[in-house]
C-alpha positions as CSV (number, residue, x, y, z in Angstrom):
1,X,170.2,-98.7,63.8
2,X,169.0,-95.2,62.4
3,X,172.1,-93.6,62.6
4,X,173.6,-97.1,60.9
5,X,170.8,-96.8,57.8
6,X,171.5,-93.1,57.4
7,X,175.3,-93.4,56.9
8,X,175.6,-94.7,53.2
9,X,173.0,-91.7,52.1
10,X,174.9,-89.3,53.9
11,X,177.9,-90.3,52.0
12,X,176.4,-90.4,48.8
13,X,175.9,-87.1,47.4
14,X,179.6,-86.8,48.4
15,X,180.5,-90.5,46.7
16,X,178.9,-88.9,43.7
17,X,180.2,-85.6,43.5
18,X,183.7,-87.3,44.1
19,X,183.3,-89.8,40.8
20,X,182.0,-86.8,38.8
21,X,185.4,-84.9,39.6
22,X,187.3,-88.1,38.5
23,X,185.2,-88.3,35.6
24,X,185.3,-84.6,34.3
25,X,189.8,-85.4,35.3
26,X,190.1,-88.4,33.1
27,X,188.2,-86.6,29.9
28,X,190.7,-83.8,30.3
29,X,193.3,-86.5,30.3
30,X,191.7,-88.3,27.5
31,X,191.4,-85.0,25.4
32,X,195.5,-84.5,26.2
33,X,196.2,-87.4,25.1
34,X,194.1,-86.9,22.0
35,X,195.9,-83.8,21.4
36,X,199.5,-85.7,22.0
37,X,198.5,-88.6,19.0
38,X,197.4,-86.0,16.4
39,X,201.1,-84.7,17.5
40,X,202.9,-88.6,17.2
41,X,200.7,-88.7,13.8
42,X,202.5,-85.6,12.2
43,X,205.8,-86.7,13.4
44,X,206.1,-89.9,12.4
45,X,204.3,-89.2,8.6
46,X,207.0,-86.0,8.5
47,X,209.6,-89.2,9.5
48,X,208.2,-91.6,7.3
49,X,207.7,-89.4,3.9
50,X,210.8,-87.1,4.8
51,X,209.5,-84.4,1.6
52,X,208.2,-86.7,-0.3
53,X,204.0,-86.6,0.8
54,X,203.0,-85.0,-2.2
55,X,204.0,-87.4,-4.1
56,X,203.1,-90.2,-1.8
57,X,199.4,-88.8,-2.0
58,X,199.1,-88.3,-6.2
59,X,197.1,-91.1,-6.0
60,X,194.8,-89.6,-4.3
61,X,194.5,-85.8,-6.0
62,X,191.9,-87.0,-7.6
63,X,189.1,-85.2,-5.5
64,X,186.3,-88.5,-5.8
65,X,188.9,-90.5,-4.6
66,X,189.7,-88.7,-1.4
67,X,185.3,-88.7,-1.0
68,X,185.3,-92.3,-1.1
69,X,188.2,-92.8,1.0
70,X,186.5,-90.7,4.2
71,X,183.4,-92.0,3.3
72,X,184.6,-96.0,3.6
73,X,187.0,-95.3,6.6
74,X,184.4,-93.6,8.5
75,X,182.0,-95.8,7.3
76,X,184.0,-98.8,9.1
77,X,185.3,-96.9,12.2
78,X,182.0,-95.2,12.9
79,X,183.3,-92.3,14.0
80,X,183.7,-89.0,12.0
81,X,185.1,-87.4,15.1
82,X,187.8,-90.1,14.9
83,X,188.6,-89.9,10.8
84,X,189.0,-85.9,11.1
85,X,191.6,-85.7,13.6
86,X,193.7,-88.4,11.9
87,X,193.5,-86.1,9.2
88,X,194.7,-83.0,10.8
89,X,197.4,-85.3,12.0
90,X,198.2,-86.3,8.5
91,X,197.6,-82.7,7.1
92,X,200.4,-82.1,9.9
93,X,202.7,-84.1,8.8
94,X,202.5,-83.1,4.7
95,X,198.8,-84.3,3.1
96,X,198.1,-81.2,1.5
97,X,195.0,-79.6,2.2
98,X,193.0,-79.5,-1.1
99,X,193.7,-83.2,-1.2
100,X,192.1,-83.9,2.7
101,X,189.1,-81.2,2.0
102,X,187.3,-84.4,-0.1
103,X,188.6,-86.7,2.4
104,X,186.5,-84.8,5.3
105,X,183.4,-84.1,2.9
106,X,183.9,-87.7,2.9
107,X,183.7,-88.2,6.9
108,X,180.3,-86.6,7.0
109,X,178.2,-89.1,4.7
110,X,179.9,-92.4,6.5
111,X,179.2,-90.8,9.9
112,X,175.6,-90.9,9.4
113,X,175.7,-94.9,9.2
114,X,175.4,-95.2,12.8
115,X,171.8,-93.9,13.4
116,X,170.5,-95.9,10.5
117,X,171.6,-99.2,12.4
118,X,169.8,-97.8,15.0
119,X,167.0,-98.1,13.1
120,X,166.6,-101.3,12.4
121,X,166.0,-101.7,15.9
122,X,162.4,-100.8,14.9
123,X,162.1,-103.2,12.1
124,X,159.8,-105.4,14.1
125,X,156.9,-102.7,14.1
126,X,156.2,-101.6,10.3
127,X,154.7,-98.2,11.5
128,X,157.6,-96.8,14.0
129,X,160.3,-98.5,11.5
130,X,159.1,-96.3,8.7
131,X,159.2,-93.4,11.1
132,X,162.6,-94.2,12.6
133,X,163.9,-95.0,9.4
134,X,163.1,-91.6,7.9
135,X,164.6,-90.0,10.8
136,X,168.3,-91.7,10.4
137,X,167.9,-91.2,6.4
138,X,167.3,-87.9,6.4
139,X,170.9,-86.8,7.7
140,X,172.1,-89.5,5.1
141,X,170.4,-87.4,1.9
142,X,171.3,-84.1,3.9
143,X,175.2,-84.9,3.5
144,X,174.8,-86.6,0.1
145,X,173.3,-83.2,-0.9
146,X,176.2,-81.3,0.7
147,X,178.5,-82.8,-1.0
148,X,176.3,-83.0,-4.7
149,X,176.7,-79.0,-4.1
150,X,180.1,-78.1,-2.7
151,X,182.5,-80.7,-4.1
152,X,182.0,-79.4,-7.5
153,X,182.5,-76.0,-6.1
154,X,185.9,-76.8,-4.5
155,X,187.0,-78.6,-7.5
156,X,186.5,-75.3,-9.7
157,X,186.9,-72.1,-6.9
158,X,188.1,-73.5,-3.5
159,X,185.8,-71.1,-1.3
160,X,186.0,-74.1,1.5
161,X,189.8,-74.1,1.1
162,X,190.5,-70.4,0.6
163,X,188.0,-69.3,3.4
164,X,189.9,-71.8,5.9
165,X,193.0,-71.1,4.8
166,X,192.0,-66.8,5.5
167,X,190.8,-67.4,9.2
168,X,193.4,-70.1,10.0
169,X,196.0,-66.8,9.0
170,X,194.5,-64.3,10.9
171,X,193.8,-66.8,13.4
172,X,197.4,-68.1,14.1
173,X,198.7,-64.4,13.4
174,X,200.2,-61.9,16.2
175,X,197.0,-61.3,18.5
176,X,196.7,-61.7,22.2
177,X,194.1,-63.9,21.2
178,X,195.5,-65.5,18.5
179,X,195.8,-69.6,18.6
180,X,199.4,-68.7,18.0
181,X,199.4,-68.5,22.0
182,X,198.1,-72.1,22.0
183,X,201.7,-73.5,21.4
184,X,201.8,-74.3,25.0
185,X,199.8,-77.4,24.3
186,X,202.5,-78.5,22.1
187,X,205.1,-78.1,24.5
188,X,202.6,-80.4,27.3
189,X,202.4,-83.0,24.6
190,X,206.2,-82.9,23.5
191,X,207.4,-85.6,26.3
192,X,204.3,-88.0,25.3
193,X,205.2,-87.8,21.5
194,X,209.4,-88.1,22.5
195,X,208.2,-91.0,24.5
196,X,206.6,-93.0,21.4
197,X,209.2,-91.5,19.9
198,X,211.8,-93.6,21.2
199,X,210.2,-96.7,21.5
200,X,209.7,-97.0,17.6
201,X,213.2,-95.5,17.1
202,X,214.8,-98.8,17.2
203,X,212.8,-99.9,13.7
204,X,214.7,-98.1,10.6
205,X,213.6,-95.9,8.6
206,X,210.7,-95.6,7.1
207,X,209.0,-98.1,9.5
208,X,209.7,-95.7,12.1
209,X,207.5,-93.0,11.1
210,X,204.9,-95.7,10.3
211,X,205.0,-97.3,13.5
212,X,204.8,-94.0,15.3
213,X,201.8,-93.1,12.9
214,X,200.0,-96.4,14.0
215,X,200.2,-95.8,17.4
216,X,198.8,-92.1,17.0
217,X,196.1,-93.3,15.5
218,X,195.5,-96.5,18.1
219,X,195.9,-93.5,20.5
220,X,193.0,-91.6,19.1
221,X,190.9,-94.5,19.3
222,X,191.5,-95.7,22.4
223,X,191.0,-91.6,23.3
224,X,187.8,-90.9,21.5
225,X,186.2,-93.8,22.4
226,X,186.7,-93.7,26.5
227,X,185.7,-89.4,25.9
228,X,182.2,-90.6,24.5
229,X,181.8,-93.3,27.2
230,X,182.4,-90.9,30.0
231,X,180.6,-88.1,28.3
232,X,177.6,-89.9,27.9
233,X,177.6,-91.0,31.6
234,X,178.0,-87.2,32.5
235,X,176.0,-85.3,29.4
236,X,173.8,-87.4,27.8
237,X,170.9,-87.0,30.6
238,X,171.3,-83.2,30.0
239,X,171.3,-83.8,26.0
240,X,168.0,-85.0,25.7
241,X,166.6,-82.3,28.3
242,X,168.4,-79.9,25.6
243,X,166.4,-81.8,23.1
244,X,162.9,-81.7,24.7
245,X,163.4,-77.8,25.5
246,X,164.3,-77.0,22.1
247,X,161.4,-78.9,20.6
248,X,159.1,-76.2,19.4
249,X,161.2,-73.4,19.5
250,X,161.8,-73.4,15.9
251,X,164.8,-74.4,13.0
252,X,167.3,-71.9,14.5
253,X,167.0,-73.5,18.2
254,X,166.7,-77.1,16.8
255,X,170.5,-76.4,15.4
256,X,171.8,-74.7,18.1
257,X,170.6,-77.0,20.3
258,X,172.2,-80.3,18.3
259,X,175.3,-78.3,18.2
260,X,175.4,-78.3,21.6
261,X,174.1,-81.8,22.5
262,X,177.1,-82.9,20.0
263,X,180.0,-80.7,21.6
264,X,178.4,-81.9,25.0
265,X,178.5,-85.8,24.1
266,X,182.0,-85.6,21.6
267,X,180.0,-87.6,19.0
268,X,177.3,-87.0,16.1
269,X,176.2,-90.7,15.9
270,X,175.1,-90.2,19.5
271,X,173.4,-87.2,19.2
272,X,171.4,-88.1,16.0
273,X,170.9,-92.0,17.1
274,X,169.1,-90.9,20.2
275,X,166.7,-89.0,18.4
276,X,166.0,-92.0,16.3
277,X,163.8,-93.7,19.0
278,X,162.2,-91.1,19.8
279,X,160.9,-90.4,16.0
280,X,160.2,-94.1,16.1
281,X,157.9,-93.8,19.2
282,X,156.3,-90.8,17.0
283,X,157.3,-88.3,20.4
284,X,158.7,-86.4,18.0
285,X,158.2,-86.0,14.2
286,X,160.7,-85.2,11.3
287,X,160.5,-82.0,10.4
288,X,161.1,-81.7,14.3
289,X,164.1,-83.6,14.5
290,X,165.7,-82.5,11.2
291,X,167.3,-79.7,12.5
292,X,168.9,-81.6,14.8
293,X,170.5,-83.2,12.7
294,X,172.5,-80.5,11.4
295,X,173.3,-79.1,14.1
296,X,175.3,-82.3,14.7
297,X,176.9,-81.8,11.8
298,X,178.4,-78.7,13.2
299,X,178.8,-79.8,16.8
300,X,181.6,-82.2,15.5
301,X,183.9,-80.4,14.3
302,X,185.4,-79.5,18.0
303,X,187.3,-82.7,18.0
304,X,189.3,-81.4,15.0
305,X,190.1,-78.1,16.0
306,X,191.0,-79.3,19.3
307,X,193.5,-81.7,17.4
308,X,194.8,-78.8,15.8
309,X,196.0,-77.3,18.7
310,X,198.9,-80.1,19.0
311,X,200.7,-78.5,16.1
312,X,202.6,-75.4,15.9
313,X,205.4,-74.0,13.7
314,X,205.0,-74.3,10.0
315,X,202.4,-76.7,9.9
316,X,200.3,-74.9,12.4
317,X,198.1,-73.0,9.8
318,X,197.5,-76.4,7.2
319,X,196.7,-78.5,10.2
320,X,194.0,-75.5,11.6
321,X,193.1,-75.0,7.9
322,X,191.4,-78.5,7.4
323,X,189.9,-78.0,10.7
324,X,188.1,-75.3,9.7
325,X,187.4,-76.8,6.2
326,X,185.4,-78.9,8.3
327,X,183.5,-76.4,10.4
328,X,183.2,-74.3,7.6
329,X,181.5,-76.6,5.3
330,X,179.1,-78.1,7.7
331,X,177.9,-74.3,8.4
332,X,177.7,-73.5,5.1
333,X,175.4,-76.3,4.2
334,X,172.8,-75.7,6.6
335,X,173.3,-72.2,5.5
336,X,172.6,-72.9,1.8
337,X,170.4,-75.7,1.7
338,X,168.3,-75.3,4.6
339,X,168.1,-71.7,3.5
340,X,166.3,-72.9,0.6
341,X,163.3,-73.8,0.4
342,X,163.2,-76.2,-2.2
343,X,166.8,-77.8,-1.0
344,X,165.8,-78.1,2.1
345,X,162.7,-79.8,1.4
346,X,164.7,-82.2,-0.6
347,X,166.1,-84.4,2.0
348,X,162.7,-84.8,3.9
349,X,160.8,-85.8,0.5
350,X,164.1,-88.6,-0.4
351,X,164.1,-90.1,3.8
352,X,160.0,-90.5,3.5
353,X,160.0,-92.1,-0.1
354,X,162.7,-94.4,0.7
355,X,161.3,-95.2,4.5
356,X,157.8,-95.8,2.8
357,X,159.7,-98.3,0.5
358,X,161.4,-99.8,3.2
359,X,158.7,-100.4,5.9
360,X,157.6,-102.5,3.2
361,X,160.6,-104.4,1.9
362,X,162.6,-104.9,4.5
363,X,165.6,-106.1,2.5
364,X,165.9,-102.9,1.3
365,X,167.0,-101.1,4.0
366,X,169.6,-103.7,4.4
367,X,170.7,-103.4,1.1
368,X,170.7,-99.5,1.6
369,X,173.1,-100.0,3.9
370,X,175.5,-102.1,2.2
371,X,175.1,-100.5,-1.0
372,X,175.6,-96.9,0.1
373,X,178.2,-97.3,2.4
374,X,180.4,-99.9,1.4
375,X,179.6,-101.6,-2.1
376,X,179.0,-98.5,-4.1
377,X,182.1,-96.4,-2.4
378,X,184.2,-100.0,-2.9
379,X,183.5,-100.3,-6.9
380,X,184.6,-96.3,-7.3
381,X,187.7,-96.7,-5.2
382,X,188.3,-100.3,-7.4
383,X,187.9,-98.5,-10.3
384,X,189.4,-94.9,-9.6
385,X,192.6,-97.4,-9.1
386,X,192.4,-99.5,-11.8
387,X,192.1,-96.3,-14.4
């Protein structure tokens, strides 16, 4: 009977280690596949538009409107991670850069909508809802800072833009270790793209292109979505002993270690929304968790630059650009405005104030909600078309 009872544990660790190795198989699947609709994006918008993007995106050069447009979509998808590498595929296939640099500034501030739904799973208990509350605010006043300061920049110099554009150069230029030699991931992803290829073939033109683009973009959900599910089976135990360990080790390790927490779990909204309970518990306070936050700001970005590995030739160094754009401008504003004292004072002061308000209102936390994300961006994009 011993030897009976003893079998199963004996086989476990085994059992365990062999799902892991499936596990850690299907996210390098997953990430392939990723790669290959980012590919079937550029394709079929190349197919759809023939030379004719710019044109197709004038409405949209006006820099506001390409904010409102990422903030909405990522708004709805809830997934920044997801609205990025559509754009690289769309910056691929013709979108011109300076017009998708708003569209990812954009991507940032409706990302941050997750971990203030979160929230309101302390609404029940005035004191931790006020706490909580500040803690998923504070990344929304962080990005709405970000972009108060560098939109108006990249509207008048381009720095984001121009720096990007520098490194993606150099970057895909003749070195050994240039990404130039990463146009072997391409060539993996060229039978999945032929493959979607020609099953849309049969529609004529331009619903081709547009049907191929729908399905890269179906792909990239269906992708994104099963990475962070499996990731946070395998990584999200490990995030939040990354979390306790930084705690107390100061700014620079609080950044580093959301960074890592976010490439580990493949998504911001899970890295800031599980620090949310945690602040609402009082385990750990805001000026604690703040850094955090930006560091998953940065942490992000991988999912675009990956993407931009499925392209090569001519649009190789656009599609790499705006992947940088991204990186660039997420390091550059905890650069700038945590640097600052008084900037990065700012952010804490606006998420108390407003969580103060809203412990005590509760409708007003609702209406934050609605009004940030979706009514206010829904009136500019009304109007922006309209005039």
């Amino acid at each position: 009977m011993s030897n009976i009872a003893e079998t199963p544990l004996e086989r476990s660790p085994t059992r365990n280690q062999g799902n892991k190795l499936l596990q850690w198989i299907s996210v390098l699947l997953l990430v392939y596949l990723l790669i290959a609709a980012v590919g079937m994006i550029g394709t079929g918008f190349k197919s759809a538009t023939g030379e004719r993007a710019q044109e197709l995106f004038a409405f949209a050069t006006n820099p506001f409107l390409g904010l409102i447009v990422g903030t909405v979509a990522t708004a709805l998808i809830q997934s920044s991670s997801t609205v990025s590498s559509i754009i690289v595929g769309l910056v691929a296939g013709g979108l011109p850069v300076a017009t998708a640099v708003p569209m990812i500034m954009g991507s940032n501030i409706g990302t941050s909508i997750t971990n203030t739904l979160v929230s309101l799973g302390n609404i029940g208990d005035k004191k931790e809802f006020k706490r909580a509350f500040a803690a998923a605010t504070i990344h929304d006043f962080f990005n709405l800072l970000s972009v108060v300061i560098f939109l108006p920049l990249e509207i008048l110099f381009h720095p984001l833009e121009k720096s990007a554009l520098f490194l993606a150069q150099n970057l895909y230029g003749g070195g050994s270790m240039s990404v130039k030699d990463l146009n072997f991931v391409k060539a993996a992803t060229q039978p999945i793209v032929h493959l979607f290829k020609g099953i849309t073939q049969f529609l004529p033109a331009p619903w081709d292109g547009i049907a191929l683009i729908v399905l890269g973009i179906a792909l990239i959900f269906l992708t994104i979505g099963f990475i962070g599910k499996l990731l946070k089976v395998l990584m999200v135990g490990r995030a939040k002993d990354i979390l306790h360990t930084a705690i107390g080790k100061g700014p620079i390790a609080g950044i580093a270690a959301g960074t890592l927490m976010t490439v580990l779990v493949q998504s911001s909204s899970t890295t800031t929304s599980l620090m949310v309970p945690l602040a609402g518990s009082g385990v750990f306070g805001l000026e604690q968790i703040y850094p955090f936050t930006l560091g998953a700001n940065i942490g992000t970005c991988i999912t675009a630059l990956l993407a931009a590995t499925a392209v090569s030739g001519a649009e190789a160094v656009p599609a790499l650009e705006i992947a940088l754009v991204h990186l660039l401008y997420n390091i550059f504003g905890v650069i700038v405005i945590y640097g600052i004292p008084f900037l990065c004072r700012l952010p804490i002061l606006c998420a108390q104030s407003l969580a103060a308000v809203a412990s005590e209102r509760k409708f007003i936390a609702l209406a934050y909600i609605i009004g940030v994300f979706f009514v206010i961006p829904g009136l500019l994009l009304g109007t922006s078309v309209l005039f």
